[in-house]
Every structure is written in C-alpha cells, then in structure tokens.
GUVEX-290441 format. One record per residue (C-alpha): x negated, y negated, z negated; residue in one letter. Coordinates in steps of 0.2 Angstrom, whole numbers, padded with zeros to 4 digits, always signed. Layout:
BEGIN
XYZA/...
This chain:
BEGIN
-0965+0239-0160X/-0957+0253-0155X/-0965+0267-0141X/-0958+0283-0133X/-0970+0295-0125X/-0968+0304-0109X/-0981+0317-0102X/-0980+0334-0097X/-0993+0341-0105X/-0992+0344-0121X/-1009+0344-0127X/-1011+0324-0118X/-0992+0319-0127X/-1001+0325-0144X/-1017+0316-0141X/-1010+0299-0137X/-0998+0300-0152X/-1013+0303-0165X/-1020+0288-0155X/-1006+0278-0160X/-1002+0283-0175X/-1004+0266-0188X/-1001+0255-0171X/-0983+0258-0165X/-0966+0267-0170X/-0965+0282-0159X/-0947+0285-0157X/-0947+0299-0145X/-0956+0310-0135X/-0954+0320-0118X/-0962+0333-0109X/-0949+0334-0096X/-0946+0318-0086X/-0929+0322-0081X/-0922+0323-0097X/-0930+0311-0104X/-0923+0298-0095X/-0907+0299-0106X/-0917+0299-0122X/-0925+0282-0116X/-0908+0274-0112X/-0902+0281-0130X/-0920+0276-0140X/-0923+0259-0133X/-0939+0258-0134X/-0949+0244-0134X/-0964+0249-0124X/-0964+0264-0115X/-0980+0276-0110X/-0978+0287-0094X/-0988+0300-0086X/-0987+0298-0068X/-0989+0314-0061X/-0976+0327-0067X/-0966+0342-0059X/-0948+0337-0054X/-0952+0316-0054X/-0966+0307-0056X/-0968+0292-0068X/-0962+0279-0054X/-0948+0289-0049X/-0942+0288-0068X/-0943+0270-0071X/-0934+0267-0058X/-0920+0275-0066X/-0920+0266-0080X/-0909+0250-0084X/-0916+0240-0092X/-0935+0242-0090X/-0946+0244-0106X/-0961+0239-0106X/-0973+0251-0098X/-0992+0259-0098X/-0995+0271-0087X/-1007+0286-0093X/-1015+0295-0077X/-1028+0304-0072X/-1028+0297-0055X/-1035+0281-0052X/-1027+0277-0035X/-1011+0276-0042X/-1016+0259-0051X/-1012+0245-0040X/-0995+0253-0037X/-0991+0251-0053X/-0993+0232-0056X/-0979+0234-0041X/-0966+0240-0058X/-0964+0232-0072X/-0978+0239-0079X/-0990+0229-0091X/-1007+0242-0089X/-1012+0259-0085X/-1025+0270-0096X/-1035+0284-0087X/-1036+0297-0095X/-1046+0303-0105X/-1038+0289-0116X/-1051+0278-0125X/-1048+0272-0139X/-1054+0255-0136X/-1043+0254-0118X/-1030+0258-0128X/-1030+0244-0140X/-1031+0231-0126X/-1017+0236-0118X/-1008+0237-0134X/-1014+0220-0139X/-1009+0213-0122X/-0992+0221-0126X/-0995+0209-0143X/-0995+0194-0133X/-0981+0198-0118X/-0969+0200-0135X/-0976+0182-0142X/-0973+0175-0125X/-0988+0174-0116X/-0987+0175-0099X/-0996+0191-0093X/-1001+0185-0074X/-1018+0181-0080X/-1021+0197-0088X/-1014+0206-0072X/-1025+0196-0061X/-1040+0202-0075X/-1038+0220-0072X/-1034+0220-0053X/-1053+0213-0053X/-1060+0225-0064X/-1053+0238-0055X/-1060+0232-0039X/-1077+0234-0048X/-1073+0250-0052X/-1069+0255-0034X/-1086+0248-0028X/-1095+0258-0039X/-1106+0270-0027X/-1105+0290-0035X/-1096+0293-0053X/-1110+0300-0065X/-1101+0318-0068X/-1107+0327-0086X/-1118+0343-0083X/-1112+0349-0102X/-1095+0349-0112X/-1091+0348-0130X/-1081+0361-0140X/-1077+0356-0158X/-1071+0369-0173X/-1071+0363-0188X/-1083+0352-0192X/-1098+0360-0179X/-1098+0352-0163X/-1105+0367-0150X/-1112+0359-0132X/-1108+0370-0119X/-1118+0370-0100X/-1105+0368-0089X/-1115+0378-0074X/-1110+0394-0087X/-1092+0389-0086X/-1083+0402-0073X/-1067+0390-0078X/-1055+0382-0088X/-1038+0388-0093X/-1025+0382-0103X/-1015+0395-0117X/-1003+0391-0130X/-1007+0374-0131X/-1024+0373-0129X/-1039+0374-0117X/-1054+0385-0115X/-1069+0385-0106X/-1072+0404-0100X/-1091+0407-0101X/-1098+0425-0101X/-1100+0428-0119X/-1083+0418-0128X/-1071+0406-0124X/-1073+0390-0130X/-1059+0376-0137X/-1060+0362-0127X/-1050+0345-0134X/-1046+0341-0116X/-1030+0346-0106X/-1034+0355-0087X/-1029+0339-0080X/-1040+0328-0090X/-1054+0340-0085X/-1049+0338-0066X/-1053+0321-0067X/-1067+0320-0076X/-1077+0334-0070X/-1087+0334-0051X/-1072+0340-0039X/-1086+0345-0027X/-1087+0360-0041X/-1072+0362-0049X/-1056+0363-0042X/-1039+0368-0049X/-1030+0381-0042X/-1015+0382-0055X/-1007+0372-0065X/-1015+0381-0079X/-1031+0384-0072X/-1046+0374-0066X/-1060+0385-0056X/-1079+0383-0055X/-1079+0386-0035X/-1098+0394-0038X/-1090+0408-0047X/-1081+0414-0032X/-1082+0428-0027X/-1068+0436-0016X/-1050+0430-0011X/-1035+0440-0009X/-1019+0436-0001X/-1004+0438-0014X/-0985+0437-0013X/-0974+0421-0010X/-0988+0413+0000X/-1002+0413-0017X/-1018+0420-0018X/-1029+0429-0029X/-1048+0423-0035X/-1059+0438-0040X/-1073+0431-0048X/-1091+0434-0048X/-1094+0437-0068X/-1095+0453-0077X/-1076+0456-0081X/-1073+0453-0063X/-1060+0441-0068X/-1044+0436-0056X/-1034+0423-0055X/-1020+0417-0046X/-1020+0401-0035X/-1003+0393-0034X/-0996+0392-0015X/-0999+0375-0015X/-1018+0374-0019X/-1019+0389-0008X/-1026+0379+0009X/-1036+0367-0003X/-1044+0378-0011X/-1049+0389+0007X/-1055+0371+0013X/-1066+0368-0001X/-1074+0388+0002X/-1076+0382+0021X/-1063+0395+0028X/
C-alpha cells in the first residue's frame, strides 16, 4: 500500500513516517499543502494522511482539489474537526499525538476497505466513540513532561516551564536552568497541555500565561511578552493571537 504525507510541521511529518515505516510505502511527503497537490496527482497514492490545519489551505480545502480522491486519514490536533471529516471521503482521523495503537486501526480498517468491506459500520463505530469522547466532563491535563537524550529519560515539572519554542527542527521547554528537548511539536503541545495555562502566541512558540509579566505593543499590529524569569525573556505574539492572548490575561 502506498501512502503520501502531508503536514506542516516537520517534526509531526517525521514522526508519522517512523510510525509507518514497515506498514506502508510512503511515496511522498509535503510540508506545503499548495504544492503538494500536484505531487499527489503525479504519486497516486493509495492512502493519503493530511494535516488539517495548515497556512495557505487547510486539509479539506486540498482534498477537494484533488481528482480522484485517495483514501484519506486525517492527523489533527483538534478534535472538532472530526465529524466534518466523515463529510469527505475520508476513512479516519488520528489526534495527535499519534498513538501507535490508533494508528494501526486505522490502517487495518484501510486493510479491509482495499478487500471490499464495506466501511459504514466502522464509520458508524467511531462517530459513537467519539460521542463518548465529547461527554467526557474535564480532560486530565499532565502536571510533568518528558525530555528524552539518549537513553536517559529526564521528567520535567511543567509549573517550571516559562514556555516551549520550536528551533531548527526541534522543540524545547525553556525552564530557568537549560532547555530541555521535547519529542513533541508546539502544536501537539497545544493540544495536549491545559489551555487555561498555556497558550500559543506564535507559530513557533507556546507561552506558560503564569510567567507573564508585561506586554508591549510592537509593529504590524504584534505584541511583545516580557517574561517574569531571570533573563527577562521576550517574545513576540503574532497579530493574530494578539486579542486571544489579551483575553486570556483579562484585558
């Protein structure tokens, strides 16, 4: 079975192909959903996996750009996208983080659509499990997040984290004594993380709102986060988190 991989960020498009490696051919990857539109058409891919929220189109907005329709499972970090995506030709979704386990349903359900099953009944599956989902009353949030080198595993307290930022293709969380390696992307953070304490404020950058410590207005409509730690640290807040981000502090 052949697959192509489309997602932004880079760290996420690495990831799932190490997931997939041994389960599928992957005959192509995108980090730029305009262009990769052609190099789907060219490719042919069987299956396809698509990131739903991207600068310039969004997952949807691709697929329906594309003739024929692969198969496709979309990889998001936002959950209410889901039930719009069984409105596509889509087959399943996978939030990320991806877990392993998700990941080889959906690609055994693939298994079966390719034999000739007839997916309705899987569909009508995970509508209900999602229903589940959304009647669950408050997500359990972790107070404490791994960073891995080597082979040591180091725990870090998230209450120390001031935030995370992404840098040459990797993530840290910033505390006041090192940055640590995270193995998650900023976006993966966002959603897995308590948004009543973290917020992101760039595409690059995901703030811990109790380190805040002043604001200041900057050009082209952004802002400016001066941070209550020792380095005194700053940190731009792009235009369009600017009002989210004064909403969150009350102002």
């Amino acid at each position: 079975m052949n697959a192509f991989l489309v997602d932004d960020e880079e760290l996420a498009l690495k990831r799932l192909s190490r997931l997939l490696a041994g389960r599928v051919d992957i005959v192509g990857t995108s980090l730029d959903p305009i262009e990769a539109i052609e190099a789907i058409q060219e490719a042919k891919p069987d299956l396809l996996f698509l990131d739903i929220e991207m600068p310039g189109m969004n997952g949807f907005e691709l697929l329906t750009r594309l003739d024929p329709q692969p198969l496709v499972i979309f990889t998001t970090a936002y959950d209410q996208y889901a039930l719009r995506a069984f409105g596509v030709n889509s087959v399943d979704y996978l939030l990320k983080p991806i877990e392993v386990e998700h990941l080889e349903r959906a690609l055994s359900k693939i298994e079966c659509i390719r034999a000739g099953a007839e997916p309705s009944v899987n569909m009508r599956e995970l509508l209900s499990q999602l229903a589940a989902v959304t009647k669950q009353a408050v997500p359990a949030y972790p107070e404490r997040i791994s960073s891995r080198l080597g082979e040591r595993v180091e725990f870090v307290e998230l209450s120390r984290v001031s935030h995370f930022f992404a840098n040459d293709k990797l993530t840290y969380a910033a505390t006041a004594t090192k940055d640590f390696v995270i193995d998650y992307t900023i976006q993966e953070l966002e959603q897995r993380l308590d948004p009543r304490a973290f917020l992101r404020i760039h595409r690059s950058t995901l703030l811990n709102l109790s380190y805040v410590h002043e604001l200041h207005n900057w050009f082209a409509g952004r802002m400016v986060v001066r941070l209550k730690d020792e380095k005194r640290t700053e940190l731009t807040v792009a235009r369009d988190r600017v009002r989210i981000l004064k909403d969150k502090l009350g102002i």
